[in-house]
C-alpha positions as CSV (number, residue, x, y, z in Angstrom):
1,X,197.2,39.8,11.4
2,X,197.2,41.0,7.6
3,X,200.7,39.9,6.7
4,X,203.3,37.8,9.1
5,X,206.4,36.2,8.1
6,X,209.5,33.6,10.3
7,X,212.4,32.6,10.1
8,X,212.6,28.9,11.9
9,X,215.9,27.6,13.0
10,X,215.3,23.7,14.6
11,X,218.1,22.2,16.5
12,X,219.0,20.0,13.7
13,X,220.3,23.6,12.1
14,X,217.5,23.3,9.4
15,X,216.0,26.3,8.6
16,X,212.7,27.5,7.5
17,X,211.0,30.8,6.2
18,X,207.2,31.0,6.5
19,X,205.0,33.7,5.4
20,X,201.2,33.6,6.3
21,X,198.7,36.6,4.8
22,X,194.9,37.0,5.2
23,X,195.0,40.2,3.3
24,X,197.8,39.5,1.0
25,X,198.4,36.9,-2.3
26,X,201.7,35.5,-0.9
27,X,201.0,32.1,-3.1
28,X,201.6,29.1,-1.6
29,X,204.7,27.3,-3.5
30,X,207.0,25.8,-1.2
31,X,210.5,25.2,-2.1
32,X,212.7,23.2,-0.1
33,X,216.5,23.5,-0.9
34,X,219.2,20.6,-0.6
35,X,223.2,20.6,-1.2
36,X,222.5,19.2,-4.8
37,X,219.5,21.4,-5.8
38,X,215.6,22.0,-4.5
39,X,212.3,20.4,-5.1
40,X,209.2,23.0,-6.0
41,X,206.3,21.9,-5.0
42,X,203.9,24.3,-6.8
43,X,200.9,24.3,-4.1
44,X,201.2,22.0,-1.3
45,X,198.0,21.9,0.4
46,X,195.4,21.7,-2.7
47,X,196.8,18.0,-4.9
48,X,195.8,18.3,-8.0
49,X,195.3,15.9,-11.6
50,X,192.8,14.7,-13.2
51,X,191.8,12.3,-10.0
52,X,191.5,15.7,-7.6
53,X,192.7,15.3,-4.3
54,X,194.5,11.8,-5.3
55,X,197.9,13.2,-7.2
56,X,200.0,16.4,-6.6
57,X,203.1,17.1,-8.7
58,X,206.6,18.7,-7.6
59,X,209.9,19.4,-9.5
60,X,213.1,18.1,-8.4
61,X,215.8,20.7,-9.6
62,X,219.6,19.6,-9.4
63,X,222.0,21.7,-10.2
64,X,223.2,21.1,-13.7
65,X,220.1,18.7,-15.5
66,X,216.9,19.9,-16.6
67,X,214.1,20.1,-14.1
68,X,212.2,16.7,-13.4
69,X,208.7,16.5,-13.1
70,X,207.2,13.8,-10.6
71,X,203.6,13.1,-9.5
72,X,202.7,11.2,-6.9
73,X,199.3,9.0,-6.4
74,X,197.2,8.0,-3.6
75,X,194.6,5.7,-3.0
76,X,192.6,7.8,-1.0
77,X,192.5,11.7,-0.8
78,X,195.0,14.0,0.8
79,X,192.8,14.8,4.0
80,X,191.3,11.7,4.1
81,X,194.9,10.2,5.2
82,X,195.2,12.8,7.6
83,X,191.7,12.1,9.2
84,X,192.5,8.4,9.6
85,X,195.9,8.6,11.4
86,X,193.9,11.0,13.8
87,X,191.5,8.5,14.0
88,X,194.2,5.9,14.4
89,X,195.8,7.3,17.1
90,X,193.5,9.1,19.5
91,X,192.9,5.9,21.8
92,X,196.7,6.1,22.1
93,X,198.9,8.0,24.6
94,X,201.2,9.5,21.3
95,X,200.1,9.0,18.3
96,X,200.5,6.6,15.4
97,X,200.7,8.5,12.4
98,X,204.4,9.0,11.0
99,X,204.4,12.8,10.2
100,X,204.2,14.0,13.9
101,X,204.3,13.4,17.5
102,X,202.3,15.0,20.5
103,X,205.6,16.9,21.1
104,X,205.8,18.2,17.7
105,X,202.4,19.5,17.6
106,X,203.3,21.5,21.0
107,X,206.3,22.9,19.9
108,X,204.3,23.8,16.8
109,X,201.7,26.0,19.1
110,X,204.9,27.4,21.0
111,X,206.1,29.1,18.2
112,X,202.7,30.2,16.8
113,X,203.0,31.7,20.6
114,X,206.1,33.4,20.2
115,X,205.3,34.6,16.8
116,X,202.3,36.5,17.8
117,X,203.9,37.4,21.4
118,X,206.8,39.1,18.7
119,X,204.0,40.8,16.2
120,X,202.9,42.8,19.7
């Protein structure tokens, strides 16, 4: 429970490595990484600027050029989106909301499953 980390494969062949802590500082930068470089995306979860909660920065990295800096705006806050395309959807059978459908959210809990089931 103190320190757990994955290694996701998906069908697609993309791959993911998580690492979770309660105990630890693991940080929480994320970096995804394409064929022509990565984007960084400092901390995910917590958007930040001087309107908190409506802009969140990354850095696009390509291979060769100087990093790029790029911030992204909302109109409303980061969890606030979130609660609204729950909200949106929960009359429906699957939901609305673009990130993630009933079936993703199950597979999700199946490999939270398997990971603990693999931690003992």
């Amino acid at each position: 429970d103190e320190l757990a980390t994955a290694l996701l494969t998906f069908a697609s062949g993309f791959r993911a490595e998580v690492v979770c802590a309660t105990r630890h500082a693991v940080g929480t930068r994320t970096v995804v990484y394409g064929e022509e470089g990565r984007l960084v995306l400092p901390d995910p979860w917590l958007p930040r600027g001087e309107r908190q909660g409506l802009e969140t920065e990354f850095e696009l990295q390509r291979e060769g050029s100087a990093p790029e800096v790029r911030v992204l705006r909302s109109e409303i806050a980061t969890y606030a989106s979130e609660a609204e395309w729950v909200l949106d959807s929960l009359p429906a059978v699957e939901p609305v909301w673009p990130a993630m459908s009933w079936a993703d959210t199950l597979g999700n809990m199946r490999v939270m499953q398997a990971w603990r089931e693999a931690l003992g």
